[in-house]
C-alpha positions as CSV (number, residue, x, y, z in Angstrom):
1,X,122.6,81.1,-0.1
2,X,119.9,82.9,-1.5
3,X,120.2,85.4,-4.6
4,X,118.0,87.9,-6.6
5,X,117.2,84.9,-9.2
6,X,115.5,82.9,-6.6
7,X,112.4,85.2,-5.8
8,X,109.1,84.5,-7.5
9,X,106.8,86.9,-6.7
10,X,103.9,84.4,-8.2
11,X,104.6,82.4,-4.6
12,X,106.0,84.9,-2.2
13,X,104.4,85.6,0.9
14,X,103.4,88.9,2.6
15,X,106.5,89.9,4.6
16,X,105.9,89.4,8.4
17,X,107.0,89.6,12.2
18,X,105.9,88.2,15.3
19,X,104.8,91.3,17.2
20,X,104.5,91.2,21.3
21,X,101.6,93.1,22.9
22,X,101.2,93.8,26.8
23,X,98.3,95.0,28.3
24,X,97.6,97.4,31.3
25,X,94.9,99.5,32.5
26,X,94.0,102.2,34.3
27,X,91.4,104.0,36.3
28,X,88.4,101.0,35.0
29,X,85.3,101.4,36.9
30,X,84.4,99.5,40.2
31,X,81.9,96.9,39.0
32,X,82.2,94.8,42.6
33,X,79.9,95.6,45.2
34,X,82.2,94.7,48.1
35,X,85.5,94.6,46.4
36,X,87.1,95.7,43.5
37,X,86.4,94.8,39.6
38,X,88.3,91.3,39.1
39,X,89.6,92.8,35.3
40,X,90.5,90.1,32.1
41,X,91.0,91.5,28.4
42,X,90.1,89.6,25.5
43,X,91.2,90.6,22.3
44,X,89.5,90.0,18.9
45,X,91.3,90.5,15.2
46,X,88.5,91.1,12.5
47,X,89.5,89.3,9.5
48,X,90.7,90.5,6.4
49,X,88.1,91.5,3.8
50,X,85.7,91.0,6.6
51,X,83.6,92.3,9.3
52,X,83.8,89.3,11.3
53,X,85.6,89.7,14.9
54,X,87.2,86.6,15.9
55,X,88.6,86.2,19.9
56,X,92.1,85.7,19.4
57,X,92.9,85.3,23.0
58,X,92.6,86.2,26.9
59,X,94.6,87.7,29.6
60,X,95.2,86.0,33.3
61,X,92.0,87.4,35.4
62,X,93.6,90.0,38.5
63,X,91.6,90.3,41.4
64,X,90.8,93.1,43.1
65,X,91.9,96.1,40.8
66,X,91.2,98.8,39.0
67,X,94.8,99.1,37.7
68,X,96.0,96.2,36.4
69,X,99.1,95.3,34.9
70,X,98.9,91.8,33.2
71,X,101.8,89.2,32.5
72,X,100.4,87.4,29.6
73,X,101.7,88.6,26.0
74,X,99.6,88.3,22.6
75,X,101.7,87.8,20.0
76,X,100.5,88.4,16.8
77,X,102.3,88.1,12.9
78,X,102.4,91.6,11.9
79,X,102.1,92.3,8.2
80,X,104.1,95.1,6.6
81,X,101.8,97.7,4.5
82,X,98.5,95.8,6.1
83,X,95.8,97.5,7.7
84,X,95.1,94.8,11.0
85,X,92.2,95.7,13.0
86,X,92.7,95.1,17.2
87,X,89.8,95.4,19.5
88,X,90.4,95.1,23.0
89,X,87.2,94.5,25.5
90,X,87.8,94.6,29.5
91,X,85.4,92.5,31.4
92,X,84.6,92.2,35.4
93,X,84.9,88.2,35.8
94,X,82.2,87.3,38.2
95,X,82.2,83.6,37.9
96,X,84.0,80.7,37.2
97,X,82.3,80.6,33.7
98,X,84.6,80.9,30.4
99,X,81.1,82.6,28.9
100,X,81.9,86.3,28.4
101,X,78.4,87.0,28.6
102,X,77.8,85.8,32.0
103,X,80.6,88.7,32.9
């Protein structure tokens, strides 16, 4: 067991917990001619100390809505007192590409 004499703050670690986010939209525009927008979300973390946005991960693609509820989770490490910068971008997937800018 662990006591107060154990803890050196010289090689502690930022406390943390694994954080769950789901994702769900609503009301996105129609960007389908003949059917509805086929909607995926990829979210980026920006690095700390930087300005740098790095893709941390994709949703399942839903076709044919412009309300879409989606099963897969992020989880993330939260850090207590941190500021953590999320950005969410939706896209219409058009193709079978895994470009984003073919989207």
């Amino acid at each position: 067991m662990a006591t107060i004499g154990d803890f050196d703050p010289l090689n502690s670690t930022v406390p943390a917990t694994k954080i769950e986010v789901t994702v769900s939209c609503r009301n996105l525009l129609d960007m389908d001619t003949f059917s509805k927008s086929d909607p995926v979300v990829v979210l980026y973390l920006q690095g700390l100390g930087t300005k740098e946005w790095r893709e941390f991960g994709r949703t399942e693609v839903i076709d044919n809505t412009l309300n879409p509820d989606f099963v897969r989770k992020f989880v993330l490490d939260f850090f207590f007192e941190e500021k953590q910068n999320l950005r969410f971008d939706v896209y219409n997937v058009d193709t079978r590409s895994s470009n984003l800018s073919k989207h």
